[in-house]
N, C-alpha and C positions, 0 to 999 in steps of 0.2 A: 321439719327435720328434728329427729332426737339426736342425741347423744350420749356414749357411754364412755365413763373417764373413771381414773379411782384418784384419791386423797394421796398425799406424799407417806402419809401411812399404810397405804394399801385397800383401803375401805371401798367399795363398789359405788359407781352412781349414775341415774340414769338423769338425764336433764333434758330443757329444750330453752327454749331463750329465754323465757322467764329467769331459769336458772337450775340449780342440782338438790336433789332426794336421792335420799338411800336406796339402792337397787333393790333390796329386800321392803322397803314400804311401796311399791310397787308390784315384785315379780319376788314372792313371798318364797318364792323354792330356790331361786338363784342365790348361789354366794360369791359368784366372782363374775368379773366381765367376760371370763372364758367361754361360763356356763350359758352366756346370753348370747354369744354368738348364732347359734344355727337360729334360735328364737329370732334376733335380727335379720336374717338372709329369709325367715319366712317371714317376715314380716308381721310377727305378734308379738311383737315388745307393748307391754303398756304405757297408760300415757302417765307422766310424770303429775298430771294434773289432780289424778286420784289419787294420790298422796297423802296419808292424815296430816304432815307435816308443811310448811312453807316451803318453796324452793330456799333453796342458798345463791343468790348470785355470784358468777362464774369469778368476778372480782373476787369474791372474799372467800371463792375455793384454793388450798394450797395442792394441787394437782401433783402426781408422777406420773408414771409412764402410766399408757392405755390400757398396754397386758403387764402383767406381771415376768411375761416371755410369752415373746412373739416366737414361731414357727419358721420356715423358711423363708428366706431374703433374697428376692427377686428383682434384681435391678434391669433395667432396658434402654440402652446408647441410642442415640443418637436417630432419639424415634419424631423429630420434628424436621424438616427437609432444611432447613434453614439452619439450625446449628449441626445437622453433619455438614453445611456449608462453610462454618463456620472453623471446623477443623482440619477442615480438607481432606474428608471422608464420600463416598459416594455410596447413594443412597442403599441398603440394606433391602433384599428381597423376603425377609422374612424378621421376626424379633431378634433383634441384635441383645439379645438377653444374657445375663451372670449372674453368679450369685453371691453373697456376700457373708463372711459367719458373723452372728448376734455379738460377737466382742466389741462390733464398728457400734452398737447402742448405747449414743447417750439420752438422759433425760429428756421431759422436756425444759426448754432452757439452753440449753449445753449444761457446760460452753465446748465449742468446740477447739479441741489441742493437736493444732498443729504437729506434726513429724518434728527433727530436729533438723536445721537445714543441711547436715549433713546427709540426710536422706533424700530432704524434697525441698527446692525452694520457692514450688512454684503449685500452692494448693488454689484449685476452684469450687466455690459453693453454686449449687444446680437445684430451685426451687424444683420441686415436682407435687402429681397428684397422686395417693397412693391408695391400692386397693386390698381389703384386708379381705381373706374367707372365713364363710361363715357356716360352712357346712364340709365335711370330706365327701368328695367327688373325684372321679374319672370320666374322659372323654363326655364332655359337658359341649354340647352344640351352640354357637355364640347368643343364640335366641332365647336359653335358656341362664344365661349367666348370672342376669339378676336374682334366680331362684338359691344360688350358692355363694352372694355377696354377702359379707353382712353389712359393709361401710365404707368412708373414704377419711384419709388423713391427708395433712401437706404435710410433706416432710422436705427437710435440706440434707438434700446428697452431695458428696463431698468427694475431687477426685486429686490423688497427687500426679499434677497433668505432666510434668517432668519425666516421669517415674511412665508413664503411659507412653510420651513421642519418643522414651529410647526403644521403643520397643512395643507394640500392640499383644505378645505373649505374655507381657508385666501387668495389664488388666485386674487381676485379682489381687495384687500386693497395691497397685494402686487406688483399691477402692475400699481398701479395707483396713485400714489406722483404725484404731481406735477411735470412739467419738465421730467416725464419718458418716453417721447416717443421724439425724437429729428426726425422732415422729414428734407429731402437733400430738396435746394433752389429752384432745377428744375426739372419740371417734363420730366421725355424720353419720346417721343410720336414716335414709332417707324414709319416709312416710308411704312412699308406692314408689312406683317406676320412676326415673330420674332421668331427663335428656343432659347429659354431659357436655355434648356439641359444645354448647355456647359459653360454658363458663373457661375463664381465662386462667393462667397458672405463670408466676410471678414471682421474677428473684429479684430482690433489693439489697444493697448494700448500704449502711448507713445512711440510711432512707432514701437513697437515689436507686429508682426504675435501675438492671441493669439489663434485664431480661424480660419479655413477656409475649404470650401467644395462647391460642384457643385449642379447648382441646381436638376440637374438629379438623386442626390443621396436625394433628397426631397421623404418623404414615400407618400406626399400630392403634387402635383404640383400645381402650381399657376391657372393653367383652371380645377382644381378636387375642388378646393377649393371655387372658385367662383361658379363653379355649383352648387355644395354641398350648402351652404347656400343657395343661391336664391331657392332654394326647399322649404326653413325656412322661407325665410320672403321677401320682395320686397327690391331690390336693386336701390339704389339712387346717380345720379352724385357728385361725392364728396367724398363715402364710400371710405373708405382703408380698406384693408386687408393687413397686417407685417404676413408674410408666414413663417416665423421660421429661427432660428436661426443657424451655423454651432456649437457654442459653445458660453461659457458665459464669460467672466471675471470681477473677482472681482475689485470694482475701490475706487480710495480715493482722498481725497480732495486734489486739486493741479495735478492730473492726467490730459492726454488731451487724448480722444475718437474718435477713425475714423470707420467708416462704409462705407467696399468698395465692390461696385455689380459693376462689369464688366461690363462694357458697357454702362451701364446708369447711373454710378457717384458716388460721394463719401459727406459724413459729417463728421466733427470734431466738437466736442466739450468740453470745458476745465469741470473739476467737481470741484465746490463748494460745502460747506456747509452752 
């Protein structure tokens, strides 16, 4: 697995476990993680290892956000059978899918800030695994998905569930406070093909399990889901899709949020008000 992250200044960088080099002592034409995108989805990112320089270990990097601005925000409810169980929803024939505008982006870190409770007094944090593209594309056949991914993030979605049971028309105003979508630092750009199936996807709150499940038990998988849209509308380097959550928990001010996907990484973030 690579990854591609930038510095709290902005600076590009591609890394793998060892640690992080500059995108350009690398991929000498790229100047931003933007520009690496389709390179990612094809799969010729170079390797971190021909580097004239050391890696930096991921410790002693001071990261921001993945993009500079991400693209369209693609959210999807209650795509594990067991937490539409959970709310007393019944199962969805198709993507239970929304969309969210870029103002819910925080860092990574957070923190995330609560509504005032005169609005919501009842917010839940929802680990997810999330799928960035890496190429523009239409009507993409799900066999083909890999060829227009570039990576994955875990990110913590964030819903004012109050604000949602007065009403399932309120959707968009509940999913979209500010600070409600927290992306992980770095994006996974896998090496080749990648079986998703088995890796798990995990909400914690103050380090207690609250939630957790495979993405195999997904009613929507991550290449049904991209297909599925790009049917809808033209797909753009940048987009994200948050593929759903295993479960939700309620969180309060002074809590601290992790979002963990197997294999391709984890985010915390403390909750404010």
């Amino acid at each position: 697995m690579k990854y591609l992250a930038r510095t709290a200044t902005g600076e590009p960088l591609l890394g793998d476990d060892e640690g992080y080099v500059p995108l350009d002592a690398v991929e000498p034409d790229l100047r931003s993680v933007r520009d690496a995108l389709p390179r990612a989805a094809a799969g010729d990112l170079g390797d971190p290892a021909d580097a004239p320089a050391d890696p930096v270990p991921a410790a002693d990097v001071s990261f921001g956000a993945p993009l500079e601005s991400f693209g369209k925000l693609w959210g999807v409810g209650l795509n594990y059978e067991a937490h539409a169980g959970d709310l007393d929803e019944q199962r969805p024939d198709e993507p239970a899918s929304f969309m969210k505008p870029r103002s819910v982006l925080a860092g990574p870190g957070g923190p995330i800030r609560l509504p005032p409770e005169s609005q919501s007094e009842r917010v839940t944090a929802e680990a997810e695994l999330a799928v960035v593209m890496g190429r523009t594309c239409r009507n993409v056949a799900e066999g083909d998905v890999d060829d227009v991914i570039a990576g994955f993030l875990p990110v913590i979605d964030m819903t004012a569930e109050d604000v949602l049971r007065r009403n399932p028309r309120f959707l968009t105003r509940a999913k979209s406070y500010d600070t409600f979508l927290v992306p992980g630092a770095a994006l996974a750009v896998p090496d080749g093909p990648v079986d998703l199936d088995g890796l798990s996807v995990r909400t914690e709150v103050n380090g207690e399990v609250r939630a957790e499940n495979e993405v195999r038990n997904m009613l929507f998988p991550p290449a049904e889901i991209v297909s599925f849209h790009s049917d809808v509308m033209t797909l753009e380097p940048g987009d994200l899709f948050s593929t759903g959550t295993p479960g939700a928990a309620p969180i309060d001010p002074g809590d601290e949020v992790r979002a963990v996907v197997e294999s391709v990484g984890s985010v915390t973030a403390p909750v404010t008000r």
